[in-house]
C-alpha positions as CSV (number, residue, x, y, z in Angstrom):
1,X,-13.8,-89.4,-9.5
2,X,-17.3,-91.5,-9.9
3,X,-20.3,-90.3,-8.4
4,X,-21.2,-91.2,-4.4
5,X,-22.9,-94.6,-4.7
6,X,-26.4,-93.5,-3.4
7,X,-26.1,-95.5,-0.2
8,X,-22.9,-93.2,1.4
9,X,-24.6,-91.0,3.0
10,X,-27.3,-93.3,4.6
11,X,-27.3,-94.4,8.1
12,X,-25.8,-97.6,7.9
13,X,-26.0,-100.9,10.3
14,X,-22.3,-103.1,10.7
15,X,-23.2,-106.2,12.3
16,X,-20.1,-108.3,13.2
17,X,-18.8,-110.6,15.6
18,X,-16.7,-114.0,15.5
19,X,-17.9,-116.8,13.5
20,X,-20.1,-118.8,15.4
21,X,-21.6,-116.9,17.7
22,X,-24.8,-116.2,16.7
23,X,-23.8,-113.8,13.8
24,X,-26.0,-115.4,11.1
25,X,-28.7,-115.1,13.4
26,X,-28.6,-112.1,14.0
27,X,-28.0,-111.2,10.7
28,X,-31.2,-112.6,9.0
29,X,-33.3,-111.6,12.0
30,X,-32.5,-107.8,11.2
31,X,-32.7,-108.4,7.6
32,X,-36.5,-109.0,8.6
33,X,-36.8,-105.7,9.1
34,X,-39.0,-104.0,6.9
35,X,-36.5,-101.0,6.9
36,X,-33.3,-102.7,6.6
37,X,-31.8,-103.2,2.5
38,X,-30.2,-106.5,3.3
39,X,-28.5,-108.4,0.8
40,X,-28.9,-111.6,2.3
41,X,-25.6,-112.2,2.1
42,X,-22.1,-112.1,3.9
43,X,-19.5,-109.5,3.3
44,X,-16.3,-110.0,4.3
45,X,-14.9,-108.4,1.0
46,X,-15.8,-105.5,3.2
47,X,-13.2,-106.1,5.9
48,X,-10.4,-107.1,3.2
49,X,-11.3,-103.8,1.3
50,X,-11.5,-101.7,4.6
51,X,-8.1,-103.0,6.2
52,X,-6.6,-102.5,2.9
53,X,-7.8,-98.9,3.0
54,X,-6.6,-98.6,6.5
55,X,-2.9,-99.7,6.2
56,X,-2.7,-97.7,2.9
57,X,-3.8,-94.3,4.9
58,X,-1.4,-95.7,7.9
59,X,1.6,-97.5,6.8
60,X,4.5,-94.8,5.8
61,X,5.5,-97.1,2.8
62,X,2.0,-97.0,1.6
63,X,1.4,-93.7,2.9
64,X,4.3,-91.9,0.4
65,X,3.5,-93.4,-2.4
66,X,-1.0,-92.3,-2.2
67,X,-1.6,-90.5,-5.6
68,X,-4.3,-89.0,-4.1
69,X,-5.4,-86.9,-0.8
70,X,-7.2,-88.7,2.0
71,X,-10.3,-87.3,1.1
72,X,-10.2,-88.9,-2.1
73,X,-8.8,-92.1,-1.4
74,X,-11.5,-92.5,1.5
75,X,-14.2,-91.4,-1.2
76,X,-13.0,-94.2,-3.7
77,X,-12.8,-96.7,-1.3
78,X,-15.9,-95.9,0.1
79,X,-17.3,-95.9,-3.5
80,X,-15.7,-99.7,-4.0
81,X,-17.3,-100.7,-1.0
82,X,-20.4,-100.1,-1.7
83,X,-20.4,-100.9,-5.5
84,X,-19.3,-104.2,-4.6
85,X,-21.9,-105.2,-2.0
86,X,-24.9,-102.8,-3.5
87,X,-23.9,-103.1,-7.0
88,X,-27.8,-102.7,-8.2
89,X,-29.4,-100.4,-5.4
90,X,-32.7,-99.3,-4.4
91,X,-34.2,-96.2,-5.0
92,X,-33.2,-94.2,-1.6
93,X,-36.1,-94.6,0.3
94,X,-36.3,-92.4,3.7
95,X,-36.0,-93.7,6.5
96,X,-34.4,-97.2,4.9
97,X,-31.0,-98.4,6.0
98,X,-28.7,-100.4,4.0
99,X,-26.8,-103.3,6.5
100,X,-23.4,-104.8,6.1
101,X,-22.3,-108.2,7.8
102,X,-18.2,-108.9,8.2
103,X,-16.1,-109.7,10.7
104,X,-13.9,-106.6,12.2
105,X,-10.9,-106.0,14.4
106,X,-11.0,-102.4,16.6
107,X,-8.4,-101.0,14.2
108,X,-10.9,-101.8,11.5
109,X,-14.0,-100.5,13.3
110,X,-12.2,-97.2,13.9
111,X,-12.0,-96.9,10.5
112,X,-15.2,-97.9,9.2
113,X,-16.9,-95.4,11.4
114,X,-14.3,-92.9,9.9
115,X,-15.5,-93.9,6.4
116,X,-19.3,-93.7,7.5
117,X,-19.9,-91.0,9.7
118,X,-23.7,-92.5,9.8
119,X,-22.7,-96.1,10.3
120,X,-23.4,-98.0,13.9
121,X,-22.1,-101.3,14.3
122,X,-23.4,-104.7,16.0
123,X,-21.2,-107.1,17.9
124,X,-22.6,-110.2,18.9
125,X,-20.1,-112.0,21.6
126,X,-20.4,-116.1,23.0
127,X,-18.8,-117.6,25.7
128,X,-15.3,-118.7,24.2
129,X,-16.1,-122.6,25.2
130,X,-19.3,-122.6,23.3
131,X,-18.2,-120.9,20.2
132,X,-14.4,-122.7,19.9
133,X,-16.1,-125.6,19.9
134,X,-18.5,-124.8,17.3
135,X,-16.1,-123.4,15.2
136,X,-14.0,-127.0,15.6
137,X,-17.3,-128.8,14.6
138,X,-18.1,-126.8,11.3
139,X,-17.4,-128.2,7.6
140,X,-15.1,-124.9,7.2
141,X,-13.5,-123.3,10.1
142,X,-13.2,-126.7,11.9
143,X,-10.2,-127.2,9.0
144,X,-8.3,-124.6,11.4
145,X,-6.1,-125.7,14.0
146,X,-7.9,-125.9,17.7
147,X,-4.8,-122.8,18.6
148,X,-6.4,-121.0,15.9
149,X,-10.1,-121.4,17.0
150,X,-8.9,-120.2,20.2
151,X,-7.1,-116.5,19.0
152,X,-10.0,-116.5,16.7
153,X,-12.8,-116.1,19.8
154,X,-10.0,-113.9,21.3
155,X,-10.8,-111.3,19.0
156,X,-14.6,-111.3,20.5
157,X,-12.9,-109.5,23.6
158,X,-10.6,-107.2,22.0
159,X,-14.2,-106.1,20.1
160,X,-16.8,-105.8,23.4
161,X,-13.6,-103.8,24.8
162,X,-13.3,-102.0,22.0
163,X,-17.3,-101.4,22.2
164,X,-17.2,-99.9,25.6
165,X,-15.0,-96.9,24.4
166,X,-18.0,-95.4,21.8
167,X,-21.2,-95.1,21.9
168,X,-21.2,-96.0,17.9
169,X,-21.2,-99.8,18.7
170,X,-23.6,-102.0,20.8
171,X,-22.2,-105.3,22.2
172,X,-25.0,-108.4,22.1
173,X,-24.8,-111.4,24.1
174,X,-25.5,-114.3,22.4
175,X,-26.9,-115.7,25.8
176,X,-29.4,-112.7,26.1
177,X,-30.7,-113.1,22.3
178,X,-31.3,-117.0,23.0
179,X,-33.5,-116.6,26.2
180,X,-34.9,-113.1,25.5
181,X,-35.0,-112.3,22.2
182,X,-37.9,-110.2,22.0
183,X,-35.8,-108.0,24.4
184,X,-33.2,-107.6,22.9
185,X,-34.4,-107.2,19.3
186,X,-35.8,-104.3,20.6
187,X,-32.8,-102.9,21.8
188,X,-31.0,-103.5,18.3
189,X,-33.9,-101.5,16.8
190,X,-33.7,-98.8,19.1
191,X,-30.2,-98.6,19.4
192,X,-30.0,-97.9,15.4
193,X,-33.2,-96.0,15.3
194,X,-35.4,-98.3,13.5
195,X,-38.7,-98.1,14.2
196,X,-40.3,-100.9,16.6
197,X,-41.3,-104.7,14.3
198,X,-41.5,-107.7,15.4
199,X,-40.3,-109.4,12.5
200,X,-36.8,-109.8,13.9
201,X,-37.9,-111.7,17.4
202,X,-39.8,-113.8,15.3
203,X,-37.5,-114.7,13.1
204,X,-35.4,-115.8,16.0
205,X,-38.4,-117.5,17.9
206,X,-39.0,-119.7,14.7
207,X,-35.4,-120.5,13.3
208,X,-32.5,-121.9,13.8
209,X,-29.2,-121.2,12.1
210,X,-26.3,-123.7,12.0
211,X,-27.4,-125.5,15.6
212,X,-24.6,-126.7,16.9
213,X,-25.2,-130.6,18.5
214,X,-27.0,-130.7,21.7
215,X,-24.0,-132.3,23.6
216,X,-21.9,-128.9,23.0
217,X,-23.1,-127.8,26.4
218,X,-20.0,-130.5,27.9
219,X,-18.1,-129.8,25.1
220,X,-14.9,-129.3,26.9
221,X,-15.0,-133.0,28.1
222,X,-13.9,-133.9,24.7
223,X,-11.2,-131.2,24.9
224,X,-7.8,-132.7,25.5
225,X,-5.6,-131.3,28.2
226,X,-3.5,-129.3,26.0
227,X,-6.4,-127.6,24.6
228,X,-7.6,-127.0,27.5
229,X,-4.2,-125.5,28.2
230,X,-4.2,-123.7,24.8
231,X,-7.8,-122.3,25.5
232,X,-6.5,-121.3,28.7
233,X,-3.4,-119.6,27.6
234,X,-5.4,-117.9,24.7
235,X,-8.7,-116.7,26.0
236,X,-8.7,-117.3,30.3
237,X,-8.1,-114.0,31.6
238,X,-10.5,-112.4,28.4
239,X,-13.4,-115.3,29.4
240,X,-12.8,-113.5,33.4
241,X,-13.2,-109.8,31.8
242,X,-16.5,-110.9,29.9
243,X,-17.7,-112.5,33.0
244,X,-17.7,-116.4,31.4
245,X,-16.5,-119.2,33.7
246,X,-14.3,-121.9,32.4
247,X,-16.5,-125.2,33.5
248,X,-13.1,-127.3,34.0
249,X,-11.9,-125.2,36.4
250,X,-15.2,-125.5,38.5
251,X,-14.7,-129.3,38.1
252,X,-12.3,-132.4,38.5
253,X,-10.6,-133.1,34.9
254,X,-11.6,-136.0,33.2
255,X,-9.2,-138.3,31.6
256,X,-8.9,-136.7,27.7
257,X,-6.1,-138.0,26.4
């Protein structure tokens, strides 16, 4: 066994949340944060490595053949983790918190926190309409088919649900950080103990990250019916439960072919 990277016993911030929804954002704004070792960077090694982990502790065919005890195998993977994404750390500094950025699922999450007793984790969510259409619209993830933009935002719900049942994760609207984000900066902070700055509002008040185009706000006129019908199918009853309206609904249906 190699020694405990010097980071796994730290507090640790997990921001996450659907592509497109404000994640980069958010992101940079807390890497601002004079207390927060950020690298700057994505990490979605993190979730392959951690949902690898998980099904190896989980899966009986995976389970059998474990060399080691769960102790050990969470230690190594732990160790990987954070060798990986901290491969050159600082010196531990009090008070300083190291923060990861990846998507997760709730089976994920579960185990994360498992992994890092210290950890809290961050969960921006959008209204589905806004961020499907995003997604559609970027160089990479608008590659996808519009069905899988849609199960894609769907995993935003099974998260804020998720959220509500520990008090290790805060859920962030993406609506509240764009109108108020002085406010809710400082519930991030507070939320993970930092101590008060206002380096992350500002950050917010003076950028923008990946602006989607101004007409996105009647996106869904451009949908065709049958993704309107697939959005429906996929994410209506989750947009009700997060309290988001679908705007065709409220309105006659123009002719998309």
């Amino acid at each position: 066994m190699t020694q405990p990277h010097p980071y796994a016993d730290l507090p640790m911030i997990v921001v996450t949340g659907v592509g497109r929804s404000g994640t980069t954002a958010l992101r940079k704004a807390l890497g601002c944060h004079p207390d927060i070792i950020s690298t700057g960077h994505e990490h979605n090694i993190a979730f392959d490595l951690l949902e690898t982990a998980r099904r190896n502790r989980t899966e009986f065919s995976r389970r059998v053949a474990m060399q080691v005890t769960d102790a050990e195998h969470d230690a190594l993977f732990r160790n990987l983790l954070l060798d990986l994404i901290f491969p050159k750390p600082e010196i531990v500094i009090p008070n300083k918190v190291p923060m990861l950025f990846t998507n997760l699922f709730p089976e994920t999450a579960d185990y994360l926190l498992e992994l890092f007793p210290n950890a809290k984790i961050v969960c921006i969510v959008r209204d589905g309409v806004d961020t499907v259409h995003s997604r559609t619209k970027h160089a990479h993830l608008g590659v996808h088919p519009f069905e899988r933009q849609c199960t894609a935002w769907k995993n935003a719900h099974a998260m804020a649900q998720w959220s509500d049942t520990t008090d290790r994760c805060l859920t962030v609207r993406y609506e509240h950080m764009k109108s108020d984000p002085v406010r809710t900066c400082e519930q991030v902070l507070a939320y993970c103990s930092l101590t008060p700055s206002e380096s992350p509002a500002n950050h917010l008040l003076e950028t923008t990250h990946h602006p989607t185009k101004p007409e996105h706000n009647a996106s869904w006129q451009s949908w065709t019916t049958e993704q309107r019908s697939i959005f429906e199918t996929h994410c209506g009853q989750e947009m009700a439960e997060l309290g988001y309206t679908i705007p065709w609904k409220a309105q006659p249906i123009s002719n998309a072919s």
